[in-house]
DRENMAR-120751 format. One line per field, with one value per residue (C-alpha): residue number from 1; x, y, z; residue in one letter; chain. Coordinates in Angstrom, 1 decimal, padded with zeros to 4 digits. Example, Ala and Ser with C-alpha at 12.3 -4.5 7.8 and 13.67 -1.06 7.14 Angstrom:
// DRENMAR-120751
seq: [1|2]
X: [012.3|013.7]
Y: [-004.5|-001.1]
Z: [007.8|007.1]
type: [A|S]
mol: [A|A]
END
This chain:
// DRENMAR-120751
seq: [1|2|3|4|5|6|7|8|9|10|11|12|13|14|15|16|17|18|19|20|21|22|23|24|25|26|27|28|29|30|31|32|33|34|35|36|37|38|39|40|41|42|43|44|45|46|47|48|49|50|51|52|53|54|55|56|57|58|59|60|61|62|63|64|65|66|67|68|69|70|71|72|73|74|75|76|77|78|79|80|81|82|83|84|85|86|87|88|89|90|91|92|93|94|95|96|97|98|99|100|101|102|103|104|105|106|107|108|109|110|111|112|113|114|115|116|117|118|119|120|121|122|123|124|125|126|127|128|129|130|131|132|133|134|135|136|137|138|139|140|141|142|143|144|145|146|147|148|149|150|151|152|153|154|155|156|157|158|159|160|161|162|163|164|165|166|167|168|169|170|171|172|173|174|175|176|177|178|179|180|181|182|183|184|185|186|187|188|189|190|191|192|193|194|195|196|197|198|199|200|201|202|203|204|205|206|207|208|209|210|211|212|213|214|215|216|217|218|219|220|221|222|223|224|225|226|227|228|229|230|231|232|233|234|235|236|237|238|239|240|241|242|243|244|245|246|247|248|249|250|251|252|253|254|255|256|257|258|259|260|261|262|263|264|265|266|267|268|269|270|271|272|273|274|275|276|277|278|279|280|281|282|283|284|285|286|287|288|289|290|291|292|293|294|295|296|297|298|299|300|301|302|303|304|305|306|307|308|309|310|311|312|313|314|315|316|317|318|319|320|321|322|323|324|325|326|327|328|329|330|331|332|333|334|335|336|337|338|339|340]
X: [097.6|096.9|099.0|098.3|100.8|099.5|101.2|099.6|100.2|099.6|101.7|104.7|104.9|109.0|108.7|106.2|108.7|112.0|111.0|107.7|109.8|112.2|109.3|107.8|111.2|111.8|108.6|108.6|106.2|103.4|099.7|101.0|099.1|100.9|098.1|098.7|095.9|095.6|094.9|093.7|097.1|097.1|100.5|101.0|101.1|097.7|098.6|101.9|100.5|097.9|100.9|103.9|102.0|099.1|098.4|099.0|095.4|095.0|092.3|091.6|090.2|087.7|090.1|093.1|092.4|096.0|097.9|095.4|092.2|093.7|094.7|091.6|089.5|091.9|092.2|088.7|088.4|090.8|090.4|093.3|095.2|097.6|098.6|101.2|101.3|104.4|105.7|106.1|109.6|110.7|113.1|113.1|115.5|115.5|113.7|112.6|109.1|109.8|110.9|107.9|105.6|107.1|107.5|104.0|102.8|104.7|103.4|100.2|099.8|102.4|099.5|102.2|105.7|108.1|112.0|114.9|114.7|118.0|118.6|118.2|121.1|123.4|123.1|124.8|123.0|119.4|116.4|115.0|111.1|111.6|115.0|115.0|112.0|110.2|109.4|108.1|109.6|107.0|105.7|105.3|108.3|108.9|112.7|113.9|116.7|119.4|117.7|116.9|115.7|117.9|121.0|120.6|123.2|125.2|123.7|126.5|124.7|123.6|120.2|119.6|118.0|114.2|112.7|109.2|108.9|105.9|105.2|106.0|106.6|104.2|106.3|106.9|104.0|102.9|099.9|096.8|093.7|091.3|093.0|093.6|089.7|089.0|091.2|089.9|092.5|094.1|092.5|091.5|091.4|094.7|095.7|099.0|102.5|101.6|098.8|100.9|102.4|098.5|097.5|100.5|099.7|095.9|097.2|099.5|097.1|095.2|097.4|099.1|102.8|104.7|108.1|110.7|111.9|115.6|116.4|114.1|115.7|114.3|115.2|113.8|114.1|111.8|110.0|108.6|105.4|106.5|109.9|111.5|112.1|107.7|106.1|102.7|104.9|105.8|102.2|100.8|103.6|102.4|098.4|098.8|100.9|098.8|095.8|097.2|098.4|094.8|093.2|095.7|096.5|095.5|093.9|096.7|099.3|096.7|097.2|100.6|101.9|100.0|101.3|104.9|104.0|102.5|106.5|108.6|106.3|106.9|110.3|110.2|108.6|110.9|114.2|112.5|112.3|115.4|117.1|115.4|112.4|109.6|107.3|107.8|107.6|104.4|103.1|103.9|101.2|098.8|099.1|098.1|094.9|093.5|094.6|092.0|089.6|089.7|089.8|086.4|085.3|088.0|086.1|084.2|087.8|089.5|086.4|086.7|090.6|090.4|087.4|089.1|092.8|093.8|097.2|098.6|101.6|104.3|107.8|108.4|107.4|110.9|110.2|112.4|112.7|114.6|114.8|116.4|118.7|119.4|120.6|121.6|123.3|124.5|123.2|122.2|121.9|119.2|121.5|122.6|119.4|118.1|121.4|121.5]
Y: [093.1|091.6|092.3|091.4|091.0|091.7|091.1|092.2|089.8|090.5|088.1|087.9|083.7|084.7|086.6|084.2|081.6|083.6|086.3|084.6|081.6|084.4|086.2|083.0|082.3|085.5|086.8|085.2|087.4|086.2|086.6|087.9|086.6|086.4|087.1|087.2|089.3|088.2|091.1|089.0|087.3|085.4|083.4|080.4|082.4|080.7|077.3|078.3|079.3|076.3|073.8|075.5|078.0|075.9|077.3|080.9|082.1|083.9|086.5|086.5|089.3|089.4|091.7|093.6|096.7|098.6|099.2|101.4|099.8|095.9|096.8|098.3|095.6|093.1|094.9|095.3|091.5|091.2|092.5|093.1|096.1|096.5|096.1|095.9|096.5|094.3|094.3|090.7|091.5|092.8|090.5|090.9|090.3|088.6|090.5|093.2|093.2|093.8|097.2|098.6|097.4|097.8|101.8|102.3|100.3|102.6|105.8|106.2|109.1|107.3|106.3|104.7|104.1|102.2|100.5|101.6|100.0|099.0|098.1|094.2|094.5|097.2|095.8|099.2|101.3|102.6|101.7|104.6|103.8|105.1|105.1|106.6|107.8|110.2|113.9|115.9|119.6|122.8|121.6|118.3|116.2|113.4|112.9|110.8|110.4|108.3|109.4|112.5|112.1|109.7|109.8|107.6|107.2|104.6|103.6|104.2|104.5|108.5|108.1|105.2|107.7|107.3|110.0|111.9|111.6|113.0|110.0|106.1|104.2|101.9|098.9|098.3|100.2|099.6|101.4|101.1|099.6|102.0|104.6|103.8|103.4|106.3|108.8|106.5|104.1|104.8|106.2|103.6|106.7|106.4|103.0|102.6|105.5|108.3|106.5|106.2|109.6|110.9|108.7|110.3|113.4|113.0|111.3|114.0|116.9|115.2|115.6|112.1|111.2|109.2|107.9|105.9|102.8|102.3|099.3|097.8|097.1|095.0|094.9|096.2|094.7|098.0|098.4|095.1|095.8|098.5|099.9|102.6|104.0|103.2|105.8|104.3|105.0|108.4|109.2|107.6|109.7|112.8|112.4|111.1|113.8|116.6|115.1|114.5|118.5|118.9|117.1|118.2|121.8|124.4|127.3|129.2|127.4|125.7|128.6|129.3|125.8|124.7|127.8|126.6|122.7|124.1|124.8|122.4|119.6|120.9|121.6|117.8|116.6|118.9|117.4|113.8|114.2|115.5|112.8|110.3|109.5|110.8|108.4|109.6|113.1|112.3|110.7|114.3|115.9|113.1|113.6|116.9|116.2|113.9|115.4|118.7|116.2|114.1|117.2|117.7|114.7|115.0|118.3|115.8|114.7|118.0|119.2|116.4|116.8|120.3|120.0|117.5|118.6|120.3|121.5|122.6|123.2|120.1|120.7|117.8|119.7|121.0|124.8|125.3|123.3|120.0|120.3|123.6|122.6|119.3|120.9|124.1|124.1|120.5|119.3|115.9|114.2|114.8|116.5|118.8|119.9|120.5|122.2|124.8]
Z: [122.7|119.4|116.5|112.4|110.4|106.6|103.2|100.3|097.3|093.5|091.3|094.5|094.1|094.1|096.7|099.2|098.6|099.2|101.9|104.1|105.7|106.9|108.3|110.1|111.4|112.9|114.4|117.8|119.7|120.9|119.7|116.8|113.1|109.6|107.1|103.0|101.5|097.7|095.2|092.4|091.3|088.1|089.0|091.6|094.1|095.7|095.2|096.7|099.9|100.1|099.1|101.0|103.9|105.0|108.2|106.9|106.9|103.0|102.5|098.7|097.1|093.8|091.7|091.9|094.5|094.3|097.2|099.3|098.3|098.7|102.1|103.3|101.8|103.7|107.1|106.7|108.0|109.9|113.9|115.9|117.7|115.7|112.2|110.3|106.8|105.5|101.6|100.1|099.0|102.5|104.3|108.1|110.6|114.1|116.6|114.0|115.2|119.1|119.3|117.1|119.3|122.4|121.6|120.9|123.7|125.6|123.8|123.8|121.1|118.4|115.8|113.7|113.4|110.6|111.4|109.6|105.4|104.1|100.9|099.9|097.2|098.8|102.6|104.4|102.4|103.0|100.8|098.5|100.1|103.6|104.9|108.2|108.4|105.7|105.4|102.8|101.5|101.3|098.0|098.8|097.5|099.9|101.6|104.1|106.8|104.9|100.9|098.9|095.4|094.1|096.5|099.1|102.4|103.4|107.3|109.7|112.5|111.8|112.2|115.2|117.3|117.3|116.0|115.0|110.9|108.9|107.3|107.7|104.5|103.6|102.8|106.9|108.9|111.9|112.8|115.5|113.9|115.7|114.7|111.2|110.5|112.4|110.2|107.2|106.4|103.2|100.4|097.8|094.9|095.0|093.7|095.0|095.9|098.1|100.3|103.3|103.2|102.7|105.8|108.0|107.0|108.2|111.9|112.0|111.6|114.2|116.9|116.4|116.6|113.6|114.3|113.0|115.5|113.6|116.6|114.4|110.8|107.4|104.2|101.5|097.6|096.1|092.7|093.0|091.5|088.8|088.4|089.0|085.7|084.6|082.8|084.9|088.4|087.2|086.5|089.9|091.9|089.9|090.3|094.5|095.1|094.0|095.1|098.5|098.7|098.0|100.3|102.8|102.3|104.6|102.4|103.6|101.5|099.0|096.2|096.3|096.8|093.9|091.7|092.0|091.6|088.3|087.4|089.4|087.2|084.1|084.4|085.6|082.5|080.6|081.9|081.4|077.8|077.3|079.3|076.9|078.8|076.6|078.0|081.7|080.4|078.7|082.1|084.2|081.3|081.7|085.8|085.8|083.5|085.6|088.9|087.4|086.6|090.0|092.1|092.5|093.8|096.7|097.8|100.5|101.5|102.3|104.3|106.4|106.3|107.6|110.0|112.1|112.1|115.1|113.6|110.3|111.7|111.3|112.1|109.9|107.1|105.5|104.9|101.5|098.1|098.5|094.4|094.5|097.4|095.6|092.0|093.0|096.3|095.8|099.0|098.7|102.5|105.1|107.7|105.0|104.0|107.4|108.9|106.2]
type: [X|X|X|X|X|X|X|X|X|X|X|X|X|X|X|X|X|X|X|X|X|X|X|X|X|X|X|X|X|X|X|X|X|X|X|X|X|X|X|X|X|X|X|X|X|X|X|X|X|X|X|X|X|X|X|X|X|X|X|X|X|X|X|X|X|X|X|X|X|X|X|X|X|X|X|X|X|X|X|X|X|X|X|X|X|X|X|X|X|X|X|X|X|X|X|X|X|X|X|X|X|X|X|X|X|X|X|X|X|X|X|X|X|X|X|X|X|X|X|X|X|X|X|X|X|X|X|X|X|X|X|X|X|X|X|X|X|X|X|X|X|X|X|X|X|X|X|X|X|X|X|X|X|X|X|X|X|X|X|X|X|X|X|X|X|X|X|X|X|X|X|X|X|X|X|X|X|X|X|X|X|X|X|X|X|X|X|X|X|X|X|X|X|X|X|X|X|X|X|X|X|X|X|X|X|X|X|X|X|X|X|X|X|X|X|X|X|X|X|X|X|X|X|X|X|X|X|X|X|X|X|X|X|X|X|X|X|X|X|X|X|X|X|X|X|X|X|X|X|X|X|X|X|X|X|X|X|X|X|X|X|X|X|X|X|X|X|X|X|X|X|X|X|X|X|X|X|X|X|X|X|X|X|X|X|X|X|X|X|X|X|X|X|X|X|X|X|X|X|X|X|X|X|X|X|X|X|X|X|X|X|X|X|X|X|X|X|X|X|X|X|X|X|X|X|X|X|X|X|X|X|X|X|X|X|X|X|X|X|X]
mol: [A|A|A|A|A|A|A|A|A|A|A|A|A|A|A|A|A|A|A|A|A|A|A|A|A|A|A|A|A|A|A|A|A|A|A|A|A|A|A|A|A|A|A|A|A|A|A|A|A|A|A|A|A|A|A|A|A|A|A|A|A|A|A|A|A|A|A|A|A|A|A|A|A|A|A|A|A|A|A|A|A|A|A|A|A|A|A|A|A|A|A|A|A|A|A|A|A|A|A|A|A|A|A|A|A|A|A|A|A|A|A|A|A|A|A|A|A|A|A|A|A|A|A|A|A|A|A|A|A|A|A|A|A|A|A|A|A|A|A|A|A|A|A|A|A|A|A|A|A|A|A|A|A|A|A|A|A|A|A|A|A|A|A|A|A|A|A|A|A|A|A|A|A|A|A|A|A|A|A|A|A|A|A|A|A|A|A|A|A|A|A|A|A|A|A|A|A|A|A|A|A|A|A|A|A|A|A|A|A|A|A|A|A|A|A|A|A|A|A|A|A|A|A|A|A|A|A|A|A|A|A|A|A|A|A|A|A|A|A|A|A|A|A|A|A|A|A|A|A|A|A|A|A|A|A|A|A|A|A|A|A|A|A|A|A|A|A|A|A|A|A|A|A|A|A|A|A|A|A|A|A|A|A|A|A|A|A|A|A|A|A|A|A|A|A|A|A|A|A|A|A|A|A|A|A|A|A|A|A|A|A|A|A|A|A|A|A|A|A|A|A|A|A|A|A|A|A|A|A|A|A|A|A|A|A|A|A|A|A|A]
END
């Protein structure tokens, strides 16, 4: 049992040099490899690793690939039987990596799992990327155990129980490398956000568990890469998300989730302007052009998608608005969304 360990740097020198001794330190298993796969960085962060990390093997790549398409054309390389995708700004703790493996060695049909993120900054609080383990609503807007939209939990212990998620977040995933390629990995259209909830989404429609391991714990900094508050983030979480209910959908829901998308984004975009954020408001527009002009060439995708799931139907899958349920009845935590 062979397990890679893969960081996917683009300008993280700060990060390499904070966060990668810890993760040396502290991974202790044995035939286990620490990888950094470059994505084109223009700081130090190569000399770094030849001056600092010489006997980290680096994988550099030509340009910068995104998330989905950096990892692919790392993993691609890289053989082993399991892999874990690993954030540079993720600090992990002793004996983080055990538990993880251990489950899935013991469960067979667990394609992928992820530990419990906590926040670098606020340590007893959950990190907004993953939490507890991640869901999404009936129109597609992602949650987790421990964060919905922007209120996220302090961790006292309410979610430690293992549990089946719908998707693992991609800043800690550990996944099965056979498995990965044979669902197709993530999908490089979508430059970076939504690729690991699209790749849950696939192993989960194919009969696959995804859980979260919360003995395992990391922390997370977040918005490493671009900020929360980017017009550029707003747009990519717009575009993946729509394309990903597309590729995903069953025909069933396909229609009439996509009607009300139509008016939960612009009244999005709407209270972005008016909250001074024209530029965010201006990326919600510019999502929805390009999502009608990308469709078509994800036709191939959904085919495939719905040819080789064996079930649309995913408990994980939260069967009422976590918007509506957010503004209008207040409820702002996991257990009170699902208890209601």
């Amino acid at each position: 049992m062979s397990v890679a360990i893969v960081i996917l740097n683009w300008n993280g020198e700060k990060y390499l040099q904070q966060f990668l001794p810890i993760l040396i330190n502290n991974t202790t298993l044995a035939d286990v490899e620490i990888i950094v796969a470059d994505n084109a960085s223009t700081d130090a962060s190569l000399f770094i690793l030849k001056e600092k990390f010489p006997t980290i093997r680096t994988i550099m790549l030509d340009k910068n690939y995104g998330f989905a398409g950096g990892y692919n054309k790392a993993l691609e390389q890289i053989e082993a039987d399991f892999y874990v995708l690993l954030n540079s700004d993720v600090e992990v703790t002793p004996n983080w990596l055990k538990p993880m493996i251990d489950y899935m060695v013991d469960h067979e049909n667990v394609a992928a799992c992820q530990p419990k993120i906590l926040s670098y900054y606020q340590r007893k609080h959950f990190e907004h990327a993953g939490a507890a383990g991640g869901y999404i609503d009936l129109f597609g807007f992602p949650f987790c155990r421990g964060r919905v939209l922007g209120t996220v939990e302090e961790d006292k212990g309410q979610y430690d129980n293992i549990a089946d998620v719908f998707w693992a977040t991609g800043a800690c995933l550990v996944t099965r490398s056979k498995i990965y390629w044979k669902v197709g990995g993530l999908d490089d259209e979508f430059f970076a956000h939504m690729e690991e909830i699209d790749l849950c989404w696939r192993l989960k429609s194919r009969g696959y568990r995804v859980v979260c391991v919360p003995e395992s714990s990391v922390y997370h900094i977040g918005g490493g890469t671009l900020n929360v508050e980017s017009p550029h983030k707003t747009y990519l979480n717009f575009r993946n998300n729509l394309l990903m209910l597309y590729k995903n959908l069953p025909a069933k829901l396909l229609k009439k989730t996509m009607f009300w998308r139509f008016i939960f984004d612009y009244a999005a975009a709407f209270q972005l302007f008016i909250t001074g954020k024209p530029k965010n408001s201006k990326s919600v527009f510019k999502a929805r052009k390009d999502f009608k002009q990308m469709k078509s060439d994800f036709d191939l995708k959904r085919k495939e998608n719905i040819l080789y799931a064996i079930t649309d139907n995913h408990s994980e899958i939260l069967q009422k608005s976590i918007v509506l349920n957010y503004y209008f009845f207040r409820r702002k935590t996991y257990k009170s969304l699902i208890n209601k």
